[in-house]
C-alpha beads as a LAMMPS data file, in Angstrom:
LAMMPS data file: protein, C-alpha beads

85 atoms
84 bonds

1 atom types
1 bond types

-500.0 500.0 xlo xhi
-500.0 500.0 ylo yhi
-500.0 500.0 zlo zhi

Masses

1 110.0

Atoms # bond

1 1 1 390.377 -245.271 455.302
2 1 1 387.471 -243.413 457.637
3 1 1 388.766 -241.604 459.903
4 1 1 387.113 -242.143 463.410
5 1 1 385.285 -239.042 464.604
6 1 1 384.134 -237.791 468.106
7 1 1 380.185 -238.027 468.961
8 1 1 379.865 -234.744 469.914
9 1 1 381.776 -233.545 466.942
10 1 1 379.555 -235.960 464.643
11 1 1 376.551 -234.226 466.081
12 1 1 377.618 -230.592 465.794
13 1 1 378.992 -231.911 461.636
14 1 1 375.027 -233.151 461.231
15 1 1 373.692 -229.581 462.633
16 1 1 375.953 -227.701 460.617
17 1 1 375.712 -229.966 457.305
18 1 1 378.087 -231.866 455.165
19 1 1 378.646 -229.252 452.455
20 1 1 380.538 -226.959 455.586
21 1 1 383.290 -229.448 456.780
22 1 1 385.534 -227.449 458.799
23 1 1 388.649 -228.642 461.298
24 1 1 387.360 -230.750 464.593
25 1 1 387.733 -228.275 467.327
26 1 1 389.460 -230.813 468.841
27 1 1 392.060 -232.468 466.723
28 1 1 392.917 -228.705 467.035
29 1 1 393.121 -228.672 470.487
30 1 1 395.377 -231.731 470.211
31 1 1 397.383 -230.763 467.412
32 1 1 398.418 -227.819 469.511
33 1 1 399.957 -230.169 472.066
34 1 1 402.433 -231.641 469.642
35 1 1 400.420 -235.639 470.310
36 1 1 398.532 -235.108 466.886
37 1 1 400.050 -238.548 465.470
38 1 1 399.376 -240.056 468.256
39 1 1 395.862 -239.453 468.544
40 1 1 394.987 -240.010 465.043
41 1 1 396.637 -243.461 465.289
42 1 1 394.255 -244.316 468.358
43 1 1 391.230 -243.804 465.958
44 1 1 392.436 -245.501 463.371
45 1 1 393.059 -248.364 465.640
46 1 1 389.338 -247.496 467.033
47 1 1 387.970 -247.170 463.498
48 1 1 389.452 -250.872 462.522
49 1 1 388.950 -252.619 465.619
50 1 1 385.918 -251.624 466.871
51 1 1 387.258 -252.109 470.817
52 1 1 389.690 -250.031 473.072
53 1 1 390.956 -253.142 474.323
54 1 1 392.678 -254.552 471.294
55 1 1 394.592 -250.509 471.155
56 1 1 396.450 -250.472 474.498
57 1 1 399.883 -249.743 472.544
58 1 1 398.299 -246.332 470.835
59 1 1 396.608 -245.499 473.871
60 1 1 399.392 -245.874 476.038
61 1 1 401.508 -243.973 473.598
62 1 1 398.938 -241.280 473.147
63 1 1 398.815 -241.106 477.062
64 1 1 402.726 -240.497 477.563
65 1 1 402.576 -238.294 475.075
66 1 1 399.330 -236.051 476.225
67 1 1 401.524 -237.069 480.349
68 1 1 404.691 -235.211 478.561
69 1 1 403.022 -232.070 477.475
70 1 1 401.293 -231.616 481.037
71 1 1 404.781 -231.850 482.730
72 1 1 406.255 -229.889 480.949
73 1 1 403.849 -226.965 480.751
74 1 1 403.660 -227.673 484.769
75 1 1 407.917 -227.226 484.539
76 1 1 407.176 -223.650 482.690
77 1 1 404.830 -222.612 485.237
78 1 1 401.473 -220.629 484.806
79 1 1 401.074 -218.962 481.477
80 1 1 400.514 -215.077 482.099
81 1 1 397.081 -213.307 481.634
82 1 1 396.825 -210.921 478.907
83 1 1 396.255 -207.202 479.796
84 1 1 392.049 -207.052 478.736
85 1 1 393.298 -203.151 477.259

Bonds

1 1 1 2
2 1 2 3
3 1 3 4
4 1 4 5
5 1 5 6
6 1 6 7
7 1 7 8
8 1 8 9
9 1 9 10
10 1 10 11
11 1 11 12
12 1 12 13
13 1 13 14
14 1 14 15
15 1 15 16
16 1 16 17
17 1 17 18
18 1 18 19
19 1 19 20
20 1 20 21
21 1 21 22
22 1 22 23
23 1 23 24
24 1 24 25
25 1 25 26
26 1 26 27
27 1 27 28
28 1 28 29
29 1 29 30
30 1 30 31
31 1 31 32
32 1 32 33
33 1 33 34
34 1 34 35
35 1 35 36
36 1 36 37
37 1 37 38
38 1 38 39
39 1 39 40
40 1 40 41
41 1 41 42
42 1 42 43
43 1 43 44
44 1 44 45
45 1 45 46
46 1 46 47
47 1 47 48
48 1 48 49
49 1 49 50
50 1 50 51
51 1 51 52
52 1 52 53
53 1 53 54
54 1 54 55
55 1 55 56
56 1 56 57
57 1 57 58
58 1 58 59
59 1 59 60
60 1 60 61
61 1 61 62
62 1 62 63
63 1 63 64
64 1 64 65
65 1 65 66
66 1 66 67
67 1 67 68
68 1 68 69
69 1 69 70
70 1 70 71
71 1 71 72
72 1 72 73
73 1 73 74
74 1 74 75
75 1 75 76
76 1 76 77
77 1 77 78
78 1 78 79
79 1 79 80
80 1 80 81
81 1 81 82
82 1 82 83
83 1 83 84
84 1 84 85
């Protein structure tokens, strides 16, 4: 199966040419919140169906997921700045 991509990220993947295939800034991005799964089962869904409407359960599931990770990073506070030494 395809796996759905991002139009900005399809874009950048043209510019930069199909023989350097590198990781999708962000799936990264996502991966670090711990909703990976999640995500990649919303563009599967995307990639079969073709229409948001008919994946309300993986987007509602990617949403409490992606909700989770913002409360509890609000619960933990501010993450400190590094010293720029």
């Amino acid at each position: 199966m395809a796996k759905a991509g991002h139009a900005w990220s399809r874009a950048a993947a043209a510019e930069q040419g199909e023989a350097e295939e590198g990781e999708d800034p962000l799936d990264a991005m996502i991966a670090r919140t711990g909703c990976l799964e999640q995500h990649r089962q919303l563009q599967e869904c995307m990639a079969e169906r073709q229409d948001w409407r008919h994946c309300q359960a993986q987007l509602r599931a990617f949403g409490a997921c992606m909700a989770q990770r913002q409360q509890q990073q609000q619960q933990r506070g501010p993450i400190p700045a590094r010293p720029t030494d």
